[in-house]
Backbone as JSON, one array per atom type, in Angstrom:
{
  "sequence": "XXXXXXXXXXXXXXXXXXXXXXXXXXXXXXXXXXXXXXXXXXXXXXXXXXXXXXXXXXXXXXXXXXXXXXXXXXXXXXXXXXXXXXXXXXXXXXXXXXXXXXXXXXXXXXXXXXXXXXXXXXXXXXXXXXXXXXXXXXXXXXXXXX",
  "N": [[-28.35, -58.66, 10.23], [-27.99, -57.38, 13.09], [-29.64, -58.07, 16.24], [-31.78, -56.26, 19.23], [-31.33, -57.37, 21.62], [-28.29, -58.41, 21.2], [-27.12, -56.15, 20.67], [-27.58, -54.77, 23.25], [-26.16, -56.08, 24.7], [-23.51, -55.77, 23.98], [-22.84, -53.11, 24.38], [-23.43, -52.82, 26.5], [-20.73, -54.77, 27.43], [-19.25, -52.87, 26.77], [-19.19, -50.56, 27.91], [-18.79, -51.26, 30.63], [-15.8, -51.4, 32.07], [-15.66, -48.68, 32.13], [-17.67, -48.43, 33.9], [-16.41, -49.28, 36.04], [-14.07, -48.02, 36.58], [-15.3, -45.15, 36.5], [-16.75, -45.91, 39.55], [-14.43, -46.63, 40.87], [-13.15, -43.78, 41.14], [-14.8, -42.14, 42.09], [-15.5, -43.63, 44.44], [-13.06, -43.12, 45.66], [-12.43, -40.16, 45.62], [-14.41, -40.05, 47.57], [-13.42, -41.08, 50.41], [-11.15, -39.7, 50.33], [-12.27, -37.0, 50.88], [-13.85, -37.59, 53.23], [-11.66, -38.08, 54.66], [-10.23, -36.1, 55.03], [-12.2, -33.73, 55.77], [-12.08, -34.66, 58.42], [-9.7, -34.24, 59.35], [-9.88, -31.5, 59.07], [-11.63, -30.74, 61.41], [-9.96, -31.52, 62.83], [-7.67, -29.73, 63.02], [-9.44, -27.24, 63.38], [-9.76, -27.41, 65.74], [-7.25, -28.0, 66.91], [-6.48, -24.89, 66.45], [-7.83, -23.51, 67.98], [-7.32, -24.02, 70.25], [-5.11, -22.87, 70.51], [-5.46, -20.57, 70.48], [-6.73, -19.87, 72.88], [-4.64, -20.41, 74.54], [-2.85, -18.13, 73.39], [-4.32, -15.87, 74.25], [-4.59, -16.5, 77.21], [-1.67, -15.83, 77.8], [-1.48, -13.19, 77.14], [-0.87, -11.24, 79.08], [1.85, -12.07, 79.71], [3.66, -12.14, 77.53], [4.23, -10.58, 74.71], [2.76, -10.86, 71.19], [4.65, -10.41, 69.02], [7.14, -11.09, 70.23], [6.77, -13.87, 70.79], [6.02, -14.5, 67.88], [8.8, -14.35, 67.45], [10.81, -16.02, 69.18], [9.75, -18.88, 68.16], [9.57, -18.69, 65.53], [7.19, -18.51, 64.23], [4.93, -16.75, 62.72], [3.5, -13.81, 63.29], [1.45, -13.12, 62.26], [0.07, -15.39, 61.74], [-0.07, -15.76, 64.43], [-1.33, -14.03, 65.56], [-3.73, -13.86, 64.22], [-5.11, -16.72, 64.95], [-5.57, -15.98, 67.71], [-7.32, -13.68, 67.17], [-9.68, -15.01, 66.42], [-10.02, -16.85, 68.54], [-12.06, -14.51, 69.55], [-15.34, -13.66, 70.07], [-17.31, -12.36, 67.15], [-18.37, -8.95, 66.89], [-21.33, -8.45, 67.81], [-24.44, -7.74, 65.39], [-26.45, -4.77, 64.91], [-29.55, -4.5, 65.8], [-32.36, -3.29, 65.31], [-34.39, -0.34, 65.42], [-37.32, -0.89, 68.04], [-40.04, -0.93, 66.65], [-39.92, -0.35, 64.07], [-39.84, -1.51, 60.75], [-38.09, -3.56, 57.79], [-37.55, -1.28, 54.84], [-38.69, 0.55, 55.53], [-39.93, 3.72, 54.58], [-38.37, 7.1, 55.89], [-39.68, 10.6, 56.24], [-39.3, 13.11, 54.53], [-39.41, 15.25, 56.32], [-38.66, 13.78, 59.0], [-36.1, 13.02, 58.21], [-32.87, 13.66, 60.03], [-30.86, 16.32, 59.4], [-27.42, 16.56, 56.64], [-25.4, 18.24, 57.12], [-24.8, 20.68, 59.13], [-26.93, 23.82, 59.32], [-27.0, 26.72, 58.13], [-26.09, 29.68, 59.25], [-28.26, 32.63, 59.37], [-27.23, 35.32, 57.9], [-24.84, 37.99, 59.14], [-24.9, 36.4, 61.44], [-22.8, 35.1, 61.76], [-21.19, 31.88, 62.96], [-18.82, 31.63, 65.55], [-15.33, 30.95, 64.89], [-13.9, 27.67, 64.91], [-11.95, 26.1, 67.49], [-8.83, 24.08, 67.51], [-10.2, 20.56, 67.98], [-9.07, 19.18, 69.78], [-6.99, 18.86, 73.01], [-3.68, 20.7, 72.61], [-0.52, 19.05, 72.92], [2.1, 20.1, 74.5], [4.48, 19.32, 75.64], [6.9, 17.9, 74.35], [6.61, 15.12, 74.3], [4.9, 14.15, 72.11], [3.87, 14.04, 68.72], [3.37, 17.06, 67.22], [0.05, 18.03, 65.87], [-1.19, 19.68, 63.32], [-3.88, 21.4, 62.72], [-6.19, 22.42, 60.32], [-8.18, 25.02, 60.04], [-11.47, 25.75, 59.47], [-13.67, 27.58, 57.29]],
  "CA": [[-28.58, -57.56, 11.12], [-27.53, -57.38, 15.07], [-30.52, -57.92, 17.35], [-31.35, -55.94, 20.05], [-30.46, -58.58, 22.94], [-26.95, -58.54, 21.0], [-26.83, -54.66, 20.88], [-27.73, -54.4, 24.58], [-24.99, -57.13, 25.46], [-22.3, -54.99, 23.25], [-23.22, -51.71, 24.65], [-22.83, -53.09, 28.56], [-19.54, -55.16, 27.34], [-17.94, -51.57, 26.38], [-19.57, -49.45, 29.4], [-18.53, -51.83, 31.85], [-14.78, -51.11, 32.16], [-15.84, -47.24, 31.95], [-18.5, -47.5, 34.47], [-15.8, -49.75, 37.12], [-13.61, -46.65, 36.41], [-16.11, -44.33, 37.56], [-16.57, -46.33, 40.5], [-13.2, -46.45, 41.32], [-12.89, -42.79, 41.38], [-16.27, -41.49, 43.57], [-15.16, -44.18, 45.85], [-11.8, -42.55, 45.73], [-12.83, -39.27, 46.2], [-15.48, -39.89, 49.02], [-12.48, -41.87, 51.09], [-10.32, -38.52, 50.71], [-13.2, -36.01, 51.41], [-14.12, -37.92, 54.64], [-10.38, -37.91, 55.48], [-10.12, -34.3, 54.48], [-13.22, -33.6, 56.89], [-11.56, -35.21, 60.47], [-8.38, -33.49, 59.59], [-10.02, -30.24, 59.32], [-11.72, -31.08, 62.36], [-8.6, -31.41, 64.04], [-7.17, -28.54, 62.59], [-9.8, -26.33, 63.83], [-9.48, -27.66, 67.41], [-5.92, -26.93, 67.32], [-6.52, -23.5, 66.34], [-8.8, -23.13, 68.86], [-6.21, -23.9, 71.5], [-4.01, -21.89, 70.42], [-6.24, -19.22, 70.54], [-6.61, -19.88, 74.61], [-3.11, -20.03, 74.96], [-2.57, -17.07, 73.52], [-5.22, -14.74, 75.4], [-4.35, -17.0, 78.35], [-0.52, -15.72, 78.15], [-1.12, -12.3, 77.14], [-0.09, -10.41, 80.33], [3.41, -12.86, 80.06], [4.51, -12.5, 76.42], [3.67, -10.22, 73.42], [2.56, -11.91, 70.34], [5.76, -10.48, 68.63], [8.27, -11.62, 71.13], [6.4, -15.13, 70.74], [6.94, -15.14, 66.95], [10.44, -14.1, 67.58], [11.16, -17.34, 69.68], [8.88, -19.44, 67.9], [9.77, -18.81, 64.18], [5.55, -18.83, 63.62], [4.87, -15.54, 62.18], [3.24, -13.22, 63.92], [0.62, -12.61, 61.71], [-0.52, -16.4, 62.46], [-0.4, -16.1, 66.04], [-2.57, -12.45, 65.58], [-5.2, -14.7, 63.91], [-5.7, -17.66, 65.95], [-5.97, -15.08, 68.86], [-8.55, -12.89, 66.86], [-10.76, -16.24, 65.93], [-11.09, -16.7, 69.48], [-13.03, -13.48, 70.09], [-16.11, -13.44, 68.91], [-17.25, -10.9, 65.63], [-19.27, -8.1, 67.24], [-22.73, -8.46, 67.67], [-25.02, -7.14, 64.98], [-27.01, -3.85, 65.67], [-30.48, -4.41, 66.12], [-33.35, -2.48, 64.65], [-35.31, -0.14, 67.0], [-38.68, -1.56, 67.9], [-41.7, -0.21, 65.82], [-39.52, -0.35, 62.7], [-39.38, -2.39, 59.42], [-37.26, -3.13, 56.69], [-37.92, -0.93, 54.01], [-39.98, 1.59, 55.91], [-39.07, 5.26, 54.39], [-38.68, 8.43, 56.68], [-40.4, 11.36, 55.54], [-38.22, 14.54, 54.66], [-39.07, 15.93, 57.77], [-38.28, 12.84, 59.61], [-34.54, 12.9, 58.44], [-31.96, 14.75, 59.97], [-30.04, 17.31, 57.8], [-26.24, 16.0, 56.86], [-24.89, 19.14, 57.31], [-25.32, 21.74, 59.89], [-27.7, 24.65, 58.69], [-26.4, 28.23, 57.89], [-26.59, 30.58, 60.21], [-28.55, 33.5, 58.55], [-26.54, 36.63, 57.87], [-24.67, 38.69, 59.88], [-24.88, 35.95, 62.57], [-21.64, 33.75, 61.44], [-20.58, 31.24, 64.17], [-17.41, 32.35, 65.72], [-14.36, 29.92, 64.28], [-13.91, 26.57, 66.22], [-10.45, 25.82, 67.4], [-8.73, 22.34, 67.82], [-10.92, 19.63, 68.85], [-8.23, 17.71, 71.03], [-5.94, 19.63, 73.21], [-2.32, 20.4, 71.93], [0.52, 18.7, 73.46], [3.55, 20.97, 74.5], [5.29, 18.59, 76.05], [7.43, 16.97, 73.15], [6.11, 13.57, 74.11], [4.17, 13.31, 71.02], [4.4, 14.86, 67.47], [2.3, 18.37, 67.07], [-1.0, 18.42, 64.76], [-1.33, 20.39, 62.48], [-5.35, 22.09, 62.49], [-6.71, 22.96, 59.35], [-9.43, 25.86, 59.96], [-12.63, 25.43, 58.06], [-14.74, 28.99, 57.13]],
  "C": [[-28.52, -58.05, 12.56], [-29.47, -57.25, 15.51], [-30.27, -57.56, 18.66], [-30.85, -56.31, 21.18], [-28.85, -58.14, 22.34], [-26.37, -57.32, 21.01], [-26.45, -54.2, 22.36], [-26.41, -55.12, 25.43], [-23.8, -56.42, 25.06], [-22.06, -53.76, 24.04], [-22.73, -51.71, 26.25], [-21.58, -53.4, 28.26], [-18.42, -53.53, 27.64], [-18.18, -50.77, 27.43], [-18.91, -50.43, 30.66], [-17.45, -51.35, 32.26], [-14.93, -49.27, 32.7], [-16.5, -47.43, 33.33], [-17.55, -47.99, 35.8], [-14.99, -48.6, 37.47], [-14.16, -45.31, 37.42], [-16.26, -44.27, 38.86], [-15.78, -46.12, 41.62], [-12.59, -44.73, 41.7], [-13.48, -41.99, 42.11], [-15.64, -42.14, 44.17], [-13.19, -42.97, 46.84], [-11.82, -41.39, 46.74], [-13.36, -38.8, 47.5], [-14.63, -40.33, 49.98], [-11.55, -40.54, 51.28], [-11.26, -36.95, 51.35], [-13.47, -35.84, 52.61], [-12.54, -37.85, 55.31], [-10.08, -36.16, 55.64], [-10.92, -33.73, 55.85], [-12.67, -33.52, 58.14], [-10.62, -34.16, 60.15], [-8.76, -32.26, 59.68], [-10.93, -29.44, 60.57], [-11.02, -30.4, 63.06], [-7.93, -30.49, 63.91], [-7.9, -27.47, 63.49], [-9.83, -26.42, 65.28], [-7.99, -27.39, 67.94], [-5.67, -25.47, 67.26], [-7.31, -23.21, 67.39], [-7.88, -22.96, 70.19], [-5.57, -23.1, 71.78], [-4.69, -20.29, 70.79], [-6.25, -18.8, 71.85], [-5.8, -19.33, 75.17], [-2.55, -18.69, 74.91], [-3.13, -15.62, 74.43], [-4.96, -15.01, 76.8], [-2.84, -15.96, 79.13], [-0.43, -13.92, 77.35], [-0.62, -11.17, 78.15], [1.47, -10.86, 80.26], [3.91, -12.25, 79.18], [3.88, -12.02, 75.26], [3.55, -11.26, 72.34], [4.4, -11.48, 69.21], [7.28, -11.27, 68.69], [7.59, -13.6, 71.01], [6.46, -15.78, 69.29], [8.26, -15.0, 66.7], [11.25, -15.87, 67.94], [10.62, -18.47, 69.15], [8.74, -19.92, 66.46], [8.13, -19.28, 63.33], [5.39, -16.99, 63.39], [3.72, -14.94, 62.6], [1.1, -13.17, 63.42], [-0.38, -14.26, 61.4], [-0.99, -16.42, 63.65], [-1.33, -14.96, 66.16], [-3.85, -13.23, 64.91], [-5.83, -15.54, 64.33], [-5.93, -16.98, 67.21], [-7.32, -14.41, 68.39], [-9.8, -13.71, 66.5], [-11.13, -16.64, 66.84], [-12.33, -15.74, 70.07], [-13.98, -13.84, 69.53], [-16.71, -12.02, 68.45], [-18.65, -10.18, 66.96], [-20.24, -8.71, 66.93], [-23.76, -7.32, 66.36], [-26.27, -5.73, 65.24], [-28.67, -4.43, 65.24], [-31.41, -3.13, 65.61], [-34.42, -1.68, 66.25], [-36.77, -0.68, 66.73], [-39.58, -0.62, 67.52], [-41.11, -0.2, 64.52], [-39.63, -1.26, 61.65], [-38.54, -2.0, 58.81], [-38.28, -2.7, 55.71], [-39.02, -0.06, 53.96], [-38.96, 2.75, 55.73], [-39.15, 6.32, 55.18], [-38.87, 9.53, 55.46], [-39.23, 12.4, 55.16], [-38.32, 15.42, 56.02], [-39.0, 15.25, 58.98], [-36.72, 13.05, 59.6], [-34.02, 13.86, 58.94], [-30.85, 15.14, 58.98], [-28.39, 16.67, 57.97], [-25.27, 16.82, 57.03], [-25.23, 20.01, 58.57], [-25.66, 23.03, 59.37], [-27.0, 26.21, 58.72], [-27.26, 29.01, 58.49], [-26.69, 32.17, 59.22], [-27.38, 34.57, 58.65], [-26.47, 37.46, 58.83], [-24.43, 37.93, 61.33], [-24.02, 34.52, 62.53], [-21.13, 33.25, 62.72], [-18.94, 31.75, 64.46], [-16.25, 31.06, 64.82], [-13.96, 29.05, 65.52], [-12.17, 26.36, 65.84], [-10.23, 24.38, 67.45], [-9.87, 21.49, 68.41], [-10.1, 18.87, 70.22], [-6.67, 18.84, 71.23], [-4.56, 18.8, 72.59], [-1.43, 19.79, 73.11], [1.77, 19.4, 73.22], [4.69, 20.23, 74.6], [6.4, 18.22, 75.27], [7.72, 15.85, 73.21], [5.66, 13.16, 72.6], [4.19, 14.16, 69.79], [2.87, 15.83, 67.3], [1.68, 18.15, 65.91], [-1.06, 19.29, 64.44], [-2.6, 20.51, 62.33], [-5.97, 22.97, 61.41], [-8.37, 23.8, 59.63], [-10.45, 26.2, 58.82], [-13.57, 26.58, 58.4], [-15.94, 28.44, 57.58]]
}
């Protein structure tokens, strides 16, 4: 019968190869991750530029006419422009409020506008947005609602 000293010596012999392996491949990994990292770095600092450039040179040179000459597709150069802005600001809660505080029913306002009792029907509303005669621009069409 094998003793355990000779078990324990067998057991490392055969893991060893396996665990250099292992080794060899985290190290691997962590060497492309950290390279991966800078480059995306540098990536995002070039996008950033570009972003300048472009808001810089918008009075000169549409973004169209710039992937025209440029053979960068438009819909690149519309994104590194829109990544410089920054995203709207979030709205803000009015002060005295919480989350998860309920208004009463006679707190909310109604989502409709209330019916005017009988006999006293609002007259009929016309266009909201004057018409254009001119034939600059193409005529709406106003669907009248009872």
């Amino acid at each position: 019968m094998t003793t355990n000293d000779e078990i324990g010596r067998r057991v490392s012999a055969n893991d060893v190869p396996l665990t250099e392996q292992r080794t060899t491949v985290a190290q691997r990994v962590g060497d492309l991750a950290q390279q991966r990292a800078s480059v995306a770095h540098q990536l995002a600092a070039i996008e950033h530029q570009l972003g300048e450039v472009l808001a810089d040179s918008a009075g000169i040179i549409r973004i169209d006419e710039l992937a025209e000459f440029t053979d960068v597709p438009a819909d690149d150069l519309t994104r590194w422009l829109d990544a410089l802005t920054p995203a709207p600001a979030k709205r803000k809660k009015a002060p005295g409020t919480t989350s998860g505080t309920k208004r009463t029913v006679a707190e909310r306002k109604p989502s409709t506008p209330p019916t005017p009792p009988p006999g006293k029907e609002s007259a009929p509303r016309g266009p909201s947005m004057p018409v254009d005669h001119t034939g600059d621009a193409p005529a709406r069409a106003m669907a009248q609602v009872p």
